[in-house]
C-alpha positions in Angstrom: 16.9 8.8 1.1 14.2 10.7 -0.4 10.2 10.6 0.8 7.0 12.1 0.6 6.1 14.0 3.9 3.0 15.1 5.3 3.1 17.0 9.1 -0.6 18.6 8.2 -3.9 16.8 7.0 -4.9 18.7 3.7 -5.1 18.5 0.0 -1.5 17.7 -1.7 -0.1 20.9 -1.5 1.0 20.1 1.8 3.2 17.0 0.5 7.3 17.7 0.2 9.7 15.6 -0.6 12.2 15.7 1.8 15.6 13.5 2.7 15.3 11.5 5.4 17.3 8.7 7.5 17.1 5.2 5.4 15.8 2.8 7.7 17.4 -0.2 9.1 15.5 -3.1 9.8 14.8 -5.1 12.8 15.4 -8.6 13.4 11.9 -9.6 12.1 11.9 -6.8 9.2 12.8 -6.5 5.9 14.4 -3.4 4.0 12.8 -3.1 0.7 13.7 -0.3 -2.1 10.3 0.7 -3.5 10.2 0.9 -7.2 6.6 1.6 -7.5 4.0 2.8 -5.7 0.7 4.2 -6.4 -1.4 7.1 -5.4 -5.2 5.9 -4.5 -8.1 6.8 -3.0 -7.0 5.3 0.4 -4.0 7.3 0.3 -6.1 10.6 -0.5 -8.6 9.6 2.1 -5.8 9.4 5.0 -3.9 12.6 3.5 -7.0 14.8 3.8 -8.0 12.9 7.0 -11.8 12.6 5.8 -14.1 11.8 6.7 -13.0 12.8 10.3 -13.5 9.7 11.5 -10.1 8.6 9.8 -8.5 10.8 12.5 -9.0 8.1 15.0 -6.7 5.7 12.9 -4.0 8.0 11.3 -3.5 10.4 14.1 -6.0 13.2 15.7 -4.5 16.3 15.6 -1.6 15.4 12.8 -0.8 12.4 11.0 1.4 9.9 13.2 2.9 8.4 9.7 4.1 11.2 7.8 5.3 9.1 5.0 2.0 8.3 2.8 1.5 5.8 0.9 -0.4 2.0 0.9 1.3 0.2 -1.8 4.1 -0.4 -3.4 6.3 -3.1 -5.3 10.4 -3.3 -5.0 13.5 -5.8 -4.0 14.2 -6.5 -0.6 17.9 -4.9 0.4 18.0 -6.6 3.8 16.8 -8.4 6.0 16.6 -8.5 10.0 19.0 -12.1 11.7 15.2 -13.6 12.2 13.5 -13.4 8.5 13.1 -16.9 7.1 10.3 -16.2 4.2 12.4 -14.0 2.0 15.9 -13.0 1.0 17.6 -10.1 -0.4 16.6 -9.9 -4.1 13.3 -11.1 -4.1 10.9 -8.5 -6.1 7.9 -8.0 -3.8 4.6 -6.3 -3.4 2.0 -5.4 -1.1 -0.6 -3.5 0.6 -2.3 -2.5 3.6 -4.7 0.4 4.0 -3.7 1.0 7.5 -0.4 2.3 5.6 2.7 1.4 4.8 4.5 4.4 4.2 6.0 3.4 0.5 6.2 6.8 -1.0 9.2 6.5 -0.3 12.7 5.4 -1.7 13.1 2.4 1.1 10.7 1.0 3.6 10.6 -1.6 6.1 8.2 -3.9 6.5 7.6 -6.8 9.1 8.1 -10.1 7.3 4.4 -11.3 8.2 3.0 -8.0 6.8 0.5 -7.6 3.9 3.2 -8.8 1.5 4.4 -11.5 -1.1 6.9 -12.4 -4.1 6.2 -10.9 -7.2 5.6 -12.8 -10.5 7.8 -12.3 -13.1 6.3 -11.8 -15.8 4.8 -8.3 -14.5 6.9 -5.3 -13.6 7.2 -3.4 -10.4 4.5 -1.0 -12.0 1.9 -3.3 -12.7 2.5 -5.0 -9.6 2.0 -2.4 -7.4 -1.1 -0.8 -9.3 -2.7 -4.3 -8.9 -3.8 -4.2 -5.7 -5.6 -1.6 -3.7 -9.0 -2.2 -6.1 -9.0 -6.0 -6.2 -8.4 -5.3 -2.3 -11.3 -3.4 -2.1 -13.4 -5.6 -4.7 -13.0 -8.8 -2.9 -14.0 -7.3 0.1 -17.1 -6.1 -1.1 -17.9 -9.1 -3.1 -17.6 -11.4 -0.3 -20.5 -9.8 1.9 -22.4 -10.5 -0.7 -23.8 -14.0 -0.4 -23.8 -15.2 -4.1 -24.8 -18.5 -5.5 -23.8 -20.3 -8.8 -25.6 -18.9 -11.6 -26.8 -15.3 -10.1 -25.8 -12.3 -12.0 -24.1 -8.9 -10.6 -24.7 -5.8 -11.8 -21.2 -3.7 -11.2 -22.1 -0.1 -11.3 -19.1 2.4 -12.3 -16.8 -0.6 -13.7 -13.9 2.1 -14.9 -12.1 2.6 -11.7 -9.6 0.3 -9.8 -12.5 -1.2 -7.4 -14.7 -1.3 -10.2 -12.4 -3.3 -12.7 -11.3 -5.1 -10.2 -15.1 -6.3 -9.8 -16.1 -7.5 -13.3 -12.9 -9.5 -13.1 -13.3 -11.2 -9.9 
């Protein structure tokens, strides 16, 4: 299969693509073709590996997941003997921005992990470019401690995080 690989933090020059072994998943894992999958800020952040402190999550001296990527939407292929929440063909998304390595053509993912079925009435694009900002938005939004009837001021509303805001 075909992925994006990074072996050296830096700007995305140092991306190829590269052919590498398909995975196979484990008893508790599914295979899942990717179909979509975005590039964000998170994925920039760990590529670069700043600010510095990010080196103590995605590897000190080099990255320990060379395939990038947070997101992603696609059809699982397989699954491990022990998977009881999905089956092969179900269209799903997810994200974590620890990584998930989806900038890829397949991935495996533990069936517990930052996932679920997709809707569908939206495609594999829209799916996967749904979720890193409202991620992000909710997060924020919830340290907030608002009461019925206050009013929030969402400064820069036109990126991902931003929309994602004035929706929530």
């Amino acid at each position: 299969m075909k992925a994006a690989i990074y072996e050296k933090y830096g700007p995305p020059a140092v991306l190829q693509i590269k052919d590498v072994a398909k995975p196979v998943p484990k008893d508790r894992e599914l295979l899942i073709r990717v179909y979509a999958t975005t590039v964000n800020r998170t994925d920039g952040a760990r590529l670069r590996a700043k600010p510095f402190i990010m080196r103590f999550f995605t590897g000190l001296i080099k990255p320990t997941r060379p395939v990038p990527g947070t997101d992603f939407a696609g059809m699982v292929e397989a699954v491990g003997k022990e998977v009881v929440s999905f089956k092969i063909g179900d269209r799903v998304f997810g994200f974590d921005d620890n990584g998930l390595s989806s900038q890829a053509q397949y991935m495996i993912l533990p069936e517990d992990q930052a996932m679920c079925t997709m809707p569908e009435s939206i495609s594999y694009e829209q799916a996967a470019a749904s979720l890193e900002g409202v991620h992000y938005a909710l997060n924020f939004l919830n340290k907030v401690d608002l009461k019925k009837g206050q009013k929030v001021l969402v400064n820069g509303a036109t990126g991902a995080i931003g929309s994602a805001a004035v929706q929530l």
